[in-house]
Each structure stands twice: as C-alpha cells, then as structure tokens.
C-alpha positions as CSV (number, residue, x, y, z in Angstrom):
1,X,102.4,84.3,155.2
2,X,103.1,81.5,152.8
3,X,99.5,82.6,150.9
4,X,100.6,86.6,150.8
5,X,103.8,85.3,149.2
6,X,102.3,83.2,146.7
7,X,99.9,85.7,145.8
8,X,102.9,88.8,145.6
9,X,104.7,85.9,143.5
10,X,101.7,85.6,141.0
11,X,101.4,89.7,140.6
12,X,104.4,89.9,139.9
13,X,104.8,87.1,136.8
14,X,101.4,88.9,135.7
15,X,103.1,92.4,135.5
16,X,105.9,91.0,133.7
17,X,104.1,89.4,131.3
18,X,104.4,91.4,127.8
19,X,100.6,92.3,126.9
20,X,99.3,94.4,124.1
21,X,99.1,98.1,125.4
22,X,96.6,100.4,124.5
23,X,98.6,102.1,121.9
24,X,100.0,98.5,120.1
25,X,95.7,97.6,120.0
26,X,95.2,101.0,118.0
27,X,98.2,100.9,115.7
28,X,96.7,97.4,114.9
29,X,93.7,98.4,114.1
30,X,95.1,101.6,111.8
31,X,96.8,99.7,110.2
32,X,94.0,97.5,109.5
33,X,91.3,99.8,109.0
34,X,93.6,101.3,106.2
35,X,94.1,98.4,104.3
36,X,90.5,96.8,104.7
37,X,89.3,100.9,103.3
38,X,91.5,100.3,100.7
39,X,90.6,97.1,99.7
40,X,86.8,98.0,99.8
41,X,86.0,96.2,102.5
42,X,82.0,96.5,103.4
43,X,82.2,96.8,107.3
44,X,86.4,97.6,108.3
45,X,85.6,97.8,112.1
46,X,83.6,94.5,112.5
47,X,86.1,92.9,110.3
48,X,89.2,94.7,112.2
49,X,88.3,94.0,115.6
50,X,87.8,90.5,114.6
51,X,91.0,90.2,113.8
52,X,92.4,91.9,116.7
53,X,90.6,89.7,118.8
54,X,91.7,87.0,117.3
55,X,95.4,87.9,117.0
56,X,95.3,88.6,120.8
57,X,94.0,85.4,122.1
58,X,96.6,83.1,119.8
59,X,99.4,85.9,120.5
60,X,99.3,87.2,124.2
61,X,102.6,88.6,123.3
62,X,102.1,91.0,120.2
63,X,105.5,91.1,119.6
64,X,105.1,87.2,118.9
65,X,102.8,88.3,115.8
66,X,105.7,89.3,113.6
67,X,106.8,86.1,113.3
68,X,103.1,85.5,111.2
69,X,103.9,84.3,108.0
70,X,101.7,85.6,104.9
71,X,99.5,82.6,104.9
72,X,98.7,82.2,108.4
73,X,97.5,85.8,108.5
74,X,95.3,84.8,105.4
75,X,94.1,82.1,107.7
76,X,92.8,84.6,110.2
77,X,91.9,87.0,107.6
78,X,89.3,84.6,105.9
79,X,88.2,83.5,109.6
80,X,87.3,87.0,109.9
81,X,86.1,88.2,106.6
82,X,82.3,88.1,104.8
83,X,81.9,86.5,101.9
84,X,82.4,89.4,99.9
85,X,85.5,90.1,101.5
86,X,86.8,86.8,100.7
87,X,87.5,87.6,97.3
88,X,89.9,90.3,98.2
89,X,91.6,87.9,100.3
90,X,91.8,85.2,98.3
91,X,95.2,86.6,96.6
92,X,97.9,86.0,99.3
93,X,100.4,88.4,99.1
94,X,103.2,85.7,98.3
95,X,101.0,84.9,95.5
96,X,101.1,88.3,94.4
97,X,104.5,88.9,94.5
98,X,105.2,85.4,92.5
99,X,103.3,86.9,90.0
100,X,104.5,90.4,89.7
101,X,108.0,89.5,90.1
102,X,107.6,86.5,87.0
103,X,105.8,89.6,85.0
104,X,108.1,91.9,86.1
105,X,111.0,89.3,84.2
106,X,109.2,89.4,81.3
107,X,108.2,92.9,80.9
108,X,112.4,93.5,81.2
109,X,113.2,91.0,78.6
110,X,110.1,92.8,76.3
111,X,111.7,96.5,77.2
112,X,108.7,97.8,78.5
113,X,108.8,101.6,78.8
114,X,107.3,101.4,82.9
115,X,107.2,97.4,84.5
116,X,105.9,98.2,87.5
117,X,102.7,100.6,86.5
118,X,102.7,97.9,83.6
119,X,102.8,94.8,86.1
120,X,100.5,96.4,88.7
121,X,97.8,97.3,86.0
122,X,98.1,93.3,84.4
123,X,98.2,91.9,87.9
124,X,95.1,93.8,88.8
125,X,93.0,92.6,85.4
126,X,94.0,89.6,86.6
127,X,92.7,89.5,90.0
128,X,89.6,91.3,88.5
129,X,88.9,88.3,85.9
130,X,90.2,85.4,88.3
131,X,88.9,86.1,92.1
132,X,90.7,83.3,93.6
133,X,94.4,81.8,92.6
134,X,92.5,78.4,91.9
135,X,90.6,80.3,89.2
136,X,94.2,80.7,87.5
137,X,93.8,77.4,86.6
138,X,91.7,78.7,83.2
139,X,93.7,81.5,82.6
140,X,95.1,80.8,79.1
141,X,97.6,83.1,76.7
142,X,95.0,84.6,75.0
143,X,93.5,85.8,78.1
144,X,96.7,87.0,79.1
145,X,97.2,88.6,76.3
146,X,94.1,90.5,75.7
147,X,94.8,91.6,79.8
148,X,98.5,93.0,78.4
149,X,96.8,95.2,76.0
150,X,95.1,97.0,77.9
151,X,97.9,97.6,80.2
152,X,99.9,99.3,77.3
C-alpha cells in the first residue's frame, strides 16, 4: 500500500511539473529558423535544434527561459553555431543597440533627413568591416567616416 502511494505521489509531482509542450518546441524553433534564415545561417535546423536542445535541458520550465539575458543566449548561440555562423553572432544584440542608439544621438544633433535607415545602413558597414566587437578596437574616424558616406 505504502509503494502504490509513493508511486501515485511521484505521477502526480511529474504531471505537475511545467514541461515544454509540443506547440512551445515549434514556436521555438520558428522563431529560430526565421532569424538563423535571416541571418544566412548555412544549416538553420542543425543549428536550431541545437539550441532547443540545449535550452531544454538547462530550462525544464520554458517559461524560466524568458528570464535569459542577451548574453547568456549568445553563450548558447556560439555553443551551437559553425564557425561561419560565429561571425553573425558575434554582435550581441546589447552591443547593437549601444551602438545604434550612440549613432542614433549623433545623427539627431547632425539633422539627418532618416536616423534609423541612416543608423541601420552605418551599423551594418560596420559589422560588415569589423566581424567581431573586439575588432572595433581598429575602427578609427576615418573609417567611420568613409562608412557614413555611403550611408547618405
């Protein structure tokens, strides 16, 4: 008796603890597969059921995986990444935003006719001339300012 109630107690806890459903696994990988597309990524599936995987075993709960800040999913990003995907991950998104938002200052204070199509295009001649943030080390004013021009 003492066994069948033991085992009853242990369904129970294991139907009551919050797993990822079906439907939360394929919104993941959506989600996923749209940005890894966009972000010319060689192989999406490998690379977004690596993730998924991943996510899953350190976050049983997937509601826990909101709480992810931008690096650690970097972290699990380059875990899951090629090589050549490394270089598209290599600009965290807080990084990003730093920069846009410091351009976006200085394209107000110039009166630039659109900052944001202005501060996308620089940002992006950026990334495409510096593939990691420590490469911004050797960015220099002229640099920068050739990059501008062509974002006229």
């Amino acid at each position: 008796m003492k066994n069948k109630f033991v085992w009853l107690l242990l369904l129970t806890l294991a139907a009551c603890t919050p797993r990822w459903e079906d439907e939360e696994k394929e919104k993941f990988r959506q989600d996923c597969m749209r940005g890894a597309t966009n972000s010319n990524f060689g192989n999406p599936e490998v690379y977004c059921d690596c993730m998924l995987n991943n996510l899953m075993k350190a976050y049983p709960n997937p509601d826990d995986i909101h709480e992810l800040t931008p690096e650690q999913l970097a972290t699990y990003a380059m875990d899951c990444a090629d090589s050549a995907q490394r270089d598209a991950i290599v600009w965290q998104p807080a990084v990003e935003q730093a920069f846009k938002d410091s351009c976006l200052k200085m394209a107000a204070q110039t009166q630039k006719v659109n900052p944001d199509q202005y501060c996308d295009c620089v940002l992006d001649g950026v990334k495409k001339r510096f593939r990691t943030t420590n490469d911004l080390s050797q960015l220099n004013p002229q640099t920068m300012q050739a990059i501008g021009q062509t974002c006229q």
